[in-house]
N, C-alpha and C positions, 0 to 999 in steps of 0.2 A: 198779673191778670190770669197766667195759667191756662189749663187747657181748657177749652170751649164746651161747651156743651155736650154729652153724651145722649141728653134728650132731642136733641135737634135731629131730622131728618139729615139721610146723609147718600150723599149719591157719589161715587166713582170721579176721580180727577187722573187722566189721562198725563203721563209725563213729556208730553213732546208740542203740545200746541201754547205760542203762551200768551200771555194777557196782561195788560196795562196794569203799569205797577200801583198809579196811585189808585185805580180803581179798585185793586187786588186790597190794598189800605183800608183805604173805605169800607169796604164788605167787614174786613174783620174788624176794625174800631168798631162798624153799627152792631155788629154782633153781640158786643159787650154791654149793649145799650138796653140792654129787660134784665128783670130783676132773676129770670130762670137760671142761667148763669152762676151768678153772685150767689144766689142760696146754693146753690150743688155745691159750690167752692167752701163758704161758711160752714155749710152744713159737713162738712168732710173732715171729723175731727182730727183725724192722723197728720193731715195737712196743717189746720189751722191751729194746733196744738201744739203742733212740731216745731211749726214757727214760733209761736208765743213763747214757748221754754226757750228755744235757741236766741231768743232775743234778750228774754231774762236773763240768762245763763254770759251771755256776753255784758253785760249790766255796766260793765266795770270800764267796760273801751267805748260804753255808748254814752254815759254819763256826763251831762254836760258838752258833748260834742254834736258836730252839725250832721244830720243823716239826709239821704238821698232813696227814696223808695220811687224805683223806674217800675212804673207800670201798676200806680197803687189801687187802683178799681174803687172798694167802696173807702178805702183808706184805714181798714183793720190792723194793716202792719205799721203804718205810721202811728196811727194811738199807742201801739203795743210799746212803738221803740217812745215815743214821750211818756209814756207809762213807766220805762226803764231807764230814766231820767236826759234823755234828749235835751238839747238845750234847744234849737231847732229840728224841723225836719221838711222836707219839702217835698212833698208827693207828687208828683208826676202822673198826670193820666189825661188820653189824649182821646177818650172817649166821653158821650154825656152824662157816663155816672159819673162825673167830677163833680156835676153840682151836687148829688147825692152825698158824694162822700164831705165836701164841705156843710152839708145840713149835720151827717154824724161828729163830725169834731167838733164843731158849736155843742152839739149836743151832749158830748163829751168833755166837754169846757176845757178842750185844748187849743184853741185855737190861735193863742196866744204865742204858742210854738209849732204848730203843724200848720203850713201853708201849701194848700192846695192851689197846682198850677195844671192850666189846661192847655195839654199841647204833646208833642212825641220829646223826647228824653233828648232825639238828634237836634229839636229847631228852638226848644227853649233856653232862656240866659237863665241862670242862677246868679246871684250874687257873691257867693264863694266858692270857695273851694267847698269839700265835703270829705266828714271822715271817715264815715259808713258809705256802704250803700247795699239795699237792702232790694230784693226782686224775689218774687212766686214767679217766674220768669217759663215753668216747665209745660212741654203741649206734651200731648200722645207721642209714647216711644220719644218724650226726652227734646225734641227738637222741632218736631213739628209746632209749627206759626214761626219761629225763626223768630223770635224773641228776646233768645240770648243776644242778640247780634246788637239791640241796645243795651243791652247791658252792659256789652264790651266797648260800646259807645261812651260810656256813662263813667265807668272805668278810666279812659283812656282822657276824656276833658275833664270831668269833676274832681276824680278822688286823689286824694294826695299821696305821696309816696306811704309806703307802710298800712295802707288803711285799711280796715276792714270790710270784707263782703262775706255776707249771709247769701245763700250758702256760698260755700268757696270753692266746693269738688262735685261734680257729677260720675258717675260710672253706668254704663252699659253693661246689660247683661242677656244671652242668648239661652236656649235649651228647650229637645228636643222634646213634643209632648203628642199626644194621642187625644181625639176627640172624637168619644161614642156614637155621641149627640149626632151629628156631622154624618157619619158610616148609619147610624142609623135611618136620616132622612134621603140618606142615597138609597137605600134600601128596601125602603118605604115603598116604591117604584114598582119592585117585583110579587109585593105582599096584594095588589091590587084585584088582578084577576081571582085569587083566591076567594076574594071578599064579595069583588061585585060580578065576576065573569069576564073582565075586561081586561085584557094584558095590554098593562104599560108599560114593560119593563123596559120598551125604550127611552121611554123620559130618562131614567136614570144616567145618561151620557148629558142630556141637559141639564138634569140638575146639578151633576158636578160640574158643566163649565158655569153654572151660575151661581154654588154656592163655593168653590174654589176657584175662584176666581184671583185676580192680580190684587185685590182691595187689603188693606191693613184694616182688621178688621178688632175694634177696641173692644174687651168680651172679659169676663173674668174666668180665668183660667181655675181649674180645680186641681188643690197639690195631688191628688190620686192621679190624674194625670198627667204629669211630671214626670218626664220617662228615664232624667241624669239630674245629677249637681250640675246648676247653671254655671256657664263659660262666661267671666269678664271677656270685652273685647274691645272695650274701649273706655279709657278716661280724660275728663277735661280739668285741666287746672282752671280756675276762675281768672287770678292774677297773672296769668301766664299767655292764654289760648287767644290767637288772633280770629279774626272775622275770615281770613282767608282759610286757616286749618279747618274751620265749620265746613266749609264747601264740600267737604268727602272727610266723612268720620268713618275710619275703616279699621278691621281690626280680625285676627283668627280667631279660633274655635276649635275647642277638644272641649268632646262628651263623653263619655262610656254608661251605656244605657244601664239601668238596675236592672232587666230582666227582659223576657219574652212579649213582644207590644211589636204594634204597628204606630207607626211614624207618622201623622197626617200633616203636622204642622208645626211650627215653631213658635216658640214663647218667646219675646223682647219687652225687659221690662228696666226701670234705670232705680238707680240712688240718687240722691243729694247729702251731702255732709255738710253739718255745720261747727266749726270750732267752737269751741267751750270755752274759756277764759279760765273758769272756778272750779273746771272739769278735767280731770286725766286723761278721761275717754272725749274723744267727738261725736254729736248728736246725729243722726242718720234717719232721713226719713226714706224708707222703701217702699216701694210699690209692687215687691215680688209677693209670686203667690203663696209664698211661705209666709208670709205677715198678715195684719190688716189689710181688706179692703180698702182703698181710696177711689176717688172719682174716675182716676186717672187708667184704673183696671190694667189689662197688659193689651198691649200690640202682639194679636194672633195671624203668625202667617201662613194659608194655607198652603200645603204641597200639592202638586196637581192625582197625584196618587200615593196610598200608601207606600211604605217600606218599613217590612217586617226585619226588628231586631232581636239579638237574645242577651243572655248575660253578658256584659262587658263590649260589647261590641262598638265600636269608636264610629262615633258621627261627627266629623270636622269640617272645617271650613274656613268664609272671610266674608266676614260682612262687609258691605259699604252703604254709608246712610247721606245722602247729599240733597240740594233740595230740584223739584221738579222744574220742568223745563215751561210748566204749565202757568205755574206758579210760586213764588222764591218762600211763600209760606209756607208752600207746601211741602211735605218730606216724601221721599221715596227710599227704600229698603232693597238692596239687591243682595242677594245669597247664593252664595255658589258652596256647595257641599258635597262628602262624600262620605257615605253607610260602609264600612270598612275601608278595602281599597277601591273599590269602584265607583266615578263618580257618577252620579244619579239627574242633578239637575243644578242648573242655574235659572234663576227667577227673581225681576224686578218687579215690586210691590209696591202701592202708591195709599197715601191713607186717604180715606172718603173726602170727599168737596164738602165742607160746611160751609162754604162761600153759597150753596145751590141755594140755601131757604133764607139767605139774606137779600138774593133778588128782589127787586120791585116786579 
């Protein structure tokens, strides 16, 4: 299912009040339920291309075997794995595009091997075991919707000893970036009276606390902006990683900036890898700003003020990513960092409520 919407309105999710889990469910199943969605996903060739190869490219261990697609939405990744000779495949989707995706496989004239079931991955029976299992499983910054957590579900009752999951590895990745744009519209504030006679330039204290704010804010980052080689700080084995290690994904950080810049905010952005079978190399799809664009863009965290670096100047730290206390979908980002040796700040970051515009 993947990440939600980036056209959807999005308002601030606060990490300390919280809220009824199955309603928390509810919001984000209906979510999945308009076609806006699913076209951002389809239409996101990195994504949906990424997968199709790595599904072909494993050809060999799908062939004839039973697969497990947790979370299959219109059920593109199931056609792809009976397209790559599945003997079954049982898609899993516990929102109402399930009827959708059952009109697509009829219409695909698979349906003979792709059975669409409507329900969560934790409350449905399958009749076998499974020896794939296949999931688009990824929100903003990687973790956000808590999604993997059926997966690890799915993993731990269906799949058989040795079996295959697409993808198999995640990585996190942190670094340190500059945004003009941002110091511009701060700016903007003191350019006022010049233009009309009116001195605002006290806004500009409000507009930073409003547009640097606590928000994870989803944006696509510009490689000019890019102020180090990004820091791994965290990776998750597939067949490995329990539901309880997700609770606090935490991890350090060494930067050394390329040159002369100010510091406004941080770039988080992940991988997934997927093994090859026919392949030396493993497939990796990225969503760093060194790559293609995807839907998924990067998690921008603003700093509450600049901090001006120069050549080589070492920006570290320790991430921790766990989920809010608001909502178990939701994710939160705490950073605690230091610009040589002095530290500067710690700050917990929460990504926007998309639950807000699935209200009644």
């Amino acid at each position: 299912m993947g990440a939600e919407s980036s056209h959807k309105q999005l308002r601030s999710a606060s990490c300390s009040v919280g809220e009824d889990k199955t309603r928390q469910d509810t919001l984000y199943f209906d979510s999945y339920s308009d076609v806006t969605i699913h076209e951002e996903m389809i239409a996101d060739n990195v994504r949906t291309n990424t997968y199709r190869t790595a599904i072909f490219r494993n050809s060999e261990s799908i062939r004839g075997k039973v697969v497990l697609d947790v979370g299959a939405g219109t059920g593109v990744l199931s056609i792809f794995c009976a397209q790559a000779g599945a003997k079954k495949v049982y898609a899993v989707e516990a929102c109402s595009i399930a009827e959708q995706a059952m009109e697509i496989v009829k219409q695909n004239n698979v349906e003979d091997r792709v059975e669409v079931i409507r329900g969560t991955v934790e409350t449905v029976e399958l009749p076998e075991k499974v020896e794939v299992i296949v999931s688009e499983w990824m929100g903003y910054a990687l973790l956000h919707e808590s999604m993997l957590n059926s997966v690890l579900y799915a993993r731990d009752r269906w799949l058989k000893a040795g079996g295959l999951i697409l993808p198999s590895r995640a990585e996190l990745y942190i670094t340190p970036i500059s945004d003009p744009v941002v110091e511009d519209r701060l700016y903007f504030w003191y350019t006022v009276k010049d233009q009309y006679g009116v001195d605002m330039s006290c806004m500009s204290d409000f507009a930073r606390r409003c547009i640097k704010n606590s928000d994870i804010t989803v944006s696509t980052v510009a490689v000019e902006d890019v102020l180090s080689h990004p820091a791994r700080f965290a990776e998750l084995d597939l067949h490995s990683v329990t539901a309880e290690e997700l609770r606090t994904v935490k991890g350090r950080f060494r930067c050394e900036s390329f040159g002369s810049a100010a510091v406004n905010a941080f770039c988080v952005y992940f991988t997934v890898t997927f093994p090859c079978s026919d392949k030396p190399q493993s497939l990796v799809l990225s969503t760093s700003p060194f790559k293609p664009e995807t839907h998924w863009k990067q998690a921008v965290l603003y700093l509450d003020f600049p901090v001006e670096v120069v050549q080589d100047t070492l920006v570290s730290g320790e991430v921790s990513m766990f989920p809010s206390e608001d909502s178990s979908r939701h994710i939160c980002i705490h950073v605690d960092y230091t610009v040589g040796e002095k530290k500067i700040q710690s700050k917990t970051f929460s990504i926007p409520d998309w639950t807000a515009d699935s209200q009644p």
